[in-house]
N, C-alpha and C positions, 0 to 999 in steps of 0.2 A: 431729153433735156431741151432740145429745140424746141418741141412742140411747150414744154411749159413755159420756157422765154417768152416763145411767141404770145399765148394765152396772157403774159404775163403784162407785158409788151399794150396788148390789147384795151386790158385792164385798165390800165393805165393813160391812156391816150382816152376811153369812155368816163374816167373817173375827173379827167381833170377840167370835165365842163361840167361837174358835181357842184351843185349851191351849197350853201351851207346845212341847211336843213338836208339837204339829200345825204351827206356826211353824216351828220349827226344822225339821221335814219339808218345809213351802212352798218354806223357802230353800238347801233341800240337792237338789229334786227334782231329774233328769234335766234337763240346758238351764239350771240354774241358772247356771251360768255367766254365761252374757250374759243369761238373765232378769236378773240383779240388777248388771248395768249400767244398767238406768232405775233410778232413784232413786224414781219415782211408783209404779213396781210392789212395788219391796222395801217402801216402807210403804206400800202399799195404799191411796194417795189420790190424787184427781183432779187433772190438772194444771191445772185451775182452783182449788186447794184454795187458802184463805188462811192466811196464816202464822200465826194460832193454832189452825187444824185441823192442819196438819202438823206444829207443837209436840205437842198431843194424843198425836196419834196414835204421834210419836217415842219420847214418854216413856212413853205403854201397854206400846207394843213393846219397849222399853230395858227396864223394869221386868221383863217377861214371860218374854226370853228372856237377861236376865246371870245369866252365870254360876252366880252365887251361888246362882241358884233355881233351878240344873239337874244336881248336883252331881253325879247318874248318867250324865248328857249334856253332860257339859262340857266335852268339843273341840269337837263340834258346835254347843253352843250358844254359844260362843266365837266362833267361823264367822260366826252370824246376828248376833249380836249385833254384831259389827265392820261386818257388810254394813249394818246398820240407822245405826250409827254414819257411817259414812261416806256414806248415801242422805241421810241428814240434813246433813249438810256440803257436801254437792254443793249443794243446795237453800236453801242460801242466798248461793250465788253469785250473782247475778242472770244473769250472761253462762251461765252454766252451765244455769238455770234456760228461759231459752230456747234454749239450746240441743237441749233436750231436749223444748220446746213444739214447735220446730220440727217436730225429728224423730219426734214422735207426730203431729203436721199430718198429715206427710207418710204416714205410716204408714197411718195411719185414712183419709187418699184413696186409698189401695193396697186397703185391704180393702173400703172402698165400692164399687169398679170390680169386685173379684172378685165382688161378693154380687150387683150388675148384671150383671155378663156371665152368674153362675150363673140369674139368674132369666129375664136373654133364652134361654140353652140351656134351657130348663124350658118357658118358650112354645112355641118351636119344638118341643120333642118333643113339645108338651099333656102333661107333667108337673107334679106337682102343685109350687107356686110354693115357695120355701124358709120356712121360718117364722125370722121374727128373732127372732133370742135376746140379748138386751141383756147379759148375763153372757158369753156364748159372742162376741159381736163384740168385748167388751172383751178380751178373750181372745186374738182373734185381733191385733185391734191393739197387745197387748203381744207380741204374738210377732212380726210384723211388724217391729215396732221394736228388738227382741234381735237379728234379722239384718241390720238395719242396723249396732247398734250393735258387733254380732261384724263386720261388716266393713269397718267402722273402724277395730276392736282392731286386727285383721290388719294392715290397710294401716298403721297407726300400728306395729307391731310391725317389719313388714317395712321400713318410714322408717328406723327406729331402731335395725335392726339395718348396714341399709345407712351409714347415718351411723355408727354404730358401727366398723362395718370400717374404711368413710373414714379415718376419724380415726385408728386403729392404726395404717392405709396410711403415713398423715402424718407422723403421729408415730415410725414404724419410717425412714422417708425421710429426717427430720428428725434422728433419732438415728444414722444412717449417714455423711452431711453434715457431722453435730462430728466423729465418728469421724476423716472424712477430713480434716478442716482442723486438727484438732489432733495429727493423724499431720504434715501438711506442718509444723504448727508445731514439733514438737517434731525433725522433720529437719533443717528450718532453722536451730536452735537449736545442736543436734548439729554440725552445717555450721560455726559461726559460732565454739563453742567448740572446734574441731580447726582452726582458722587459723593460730594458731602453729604447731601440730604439722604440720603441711602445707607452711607458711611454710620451717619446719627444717629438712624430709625435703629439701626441694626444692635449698635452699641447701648441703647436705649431697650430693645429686646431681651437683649440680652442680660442685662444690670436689672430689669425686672425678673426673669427667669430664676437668677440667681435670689434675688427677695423672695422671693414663691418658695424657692428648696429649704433656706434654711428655715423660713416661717414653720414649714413643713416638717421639718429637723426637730424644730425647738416642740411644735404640739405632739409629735409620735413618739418621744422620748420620755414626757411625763408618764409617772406613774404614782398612783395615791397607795398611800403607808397602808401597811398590812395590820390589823389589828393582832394584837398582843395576845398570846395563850392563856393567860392570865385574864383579859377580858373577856374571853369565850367561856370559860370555866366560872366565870361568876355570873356570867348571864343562863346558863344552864342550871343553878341551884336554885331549888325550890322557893318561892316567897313564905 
C-alpha cells in the first residue's frame, strides 16, 4: 500500500507542473478510454485522498483545462474537461467511492503477485532482482484496474444490449397481441352489426324456398282428364 502511495504521491507532485495541453494529452492518450473510468486516475489523487485534496485538486484541473483557457484546443479540451467533471461526481458517491477502493485493492494484489512471481523467475535464473519503481507500480496498478473496469464496461454493455433486445422482443410480442385481439374485436363488432342483415337474408331465404315448394306443389299435382270409353270406342269404328 505504501509503495502505491508513494508512486501515487510521485504522480502527483510531476503532474502538478503539467500545462494544459500536457493534461489534455494525459486524458486523450492511447487507453484513455477505460484509463479515465477510475475517477483516482483522471484526477490524479490517492484513493486514500480526503475530501479537501480531491476538491484541490478538482478545481486546479477544472480551471486548467475549461475551455475557455484552451480556445486552440477546445474539443479536446472540452473531452478532459467533462472527464474531470464527472471523476469528480463519481467521487463523491460514497457506494461509488468504494467501489472503486475495491477495485484498485484488488488490482494492486494482482500487480503485487506479478512483481513476486517476476522476482522468484529472476532467483531461479540468478538474474538480477527487478528494481521498484513507485511511479511505475502505480502505473501498473492503474492499468490493472482500466482492464477491469473495461471488462465491466463490456459485460455491462453486453447486459444492456441483451436487455435491450428483450425488451423490443416484448414489446414487438406485446404489440402483435393488441393487433390480434383488436382484429377479433373489431370482427366481432362487424359480426354483431350484420345480425339484422343476416337475420333478412336468411328470412328472405327462406320465404323464397317456401315459393319454390308450393309452385312446385301446385305444377306436380296437375293431371289432364282421361278420355272417355265412349271416345275410344268411336274412334276405333270403321269410317
Amino acid at each position: 500500500v505504501s509503495t502505491q502511495s508513494t508512486g501515487v504521491k510521485a504522480i502527483e507532485k510531476k503532474d502538478s507542473n503539467m500545462t494544459s495541453d500536457q493534461q489534455i494529452e494525459r486524458l486523450h492518450k492511447p487507453g484513455s478510454k477505460y484509463l479515465n473510468l477510475n475517477p483516482f486516475y483522471v484526477l490524479q489523487v490517492d484513493c486514500e485522498a480526503t475530501e479537501d485534496e480531491i476538491k484541490k485538486q478538482y478545481r486546479r484541473l477544472s480551471i486548467l483545462l475549461h475551455p475557455d483557457k484552451n480556445p486552440d484546443n477546445r474539443d479536446r479540451a472540452t473531452a478532459a474537461f467533462e472527464a474531470v467533471n464527472k471523476a469528480n461526481t463519481m467521487l463523491k458517491n460514497k457506494e461509488t467511492v468504494d467501489k472503486f477502493k475495491m477495485i484498485l485493492k484488488d488490482a494492486r494484489s494482482r500487480v503485487l503477485k506479478m512483481m513476486e512471481e517476476k522476482r522468484r523467475i529472476a532467483k531461479v535464473k540468478q538474474q538480477p532482482m527487478p528494481v521498484e519503481d513507485p511511479q511505475k507500480f502505480s502505473h501498473l496498478v492503474n492499468v490493472m484496474a482500466s482492464k477491469q473496469l473495461a471488462d465491466y464496461e463490456i459485460r455491462q454493455g453486453d447486459k444492456e444490449k441483451k436487455e435491450a433486445t428483450d425488451k423490443k422482443r416484448d414489446a414487438d410480442l406485446a404489440e402483435e397481441c393488441t393487433k390480434r385481439l383488436k382484429k377479433l374485436e373489431d370482427d366481432k363488432q362487424k359480426w354483431e352489426e350484420s345480425r339484422e342483415e343476416r337475420v333478412a337474408t336468411w328470412k328472405d331465404f327462406q320465404f323464397q324456398g317456401e315459393k319454390k315448394k308450393k309452385k312446385k306443389h301446385i305444377l306436380g299435382t296437375y293431371r289432364p282428364p282421361k278420355p272417355r270409353l265412349e271416345a275410344r270406342a268411336e274412334e276405333k269404328k270403321p269410317s
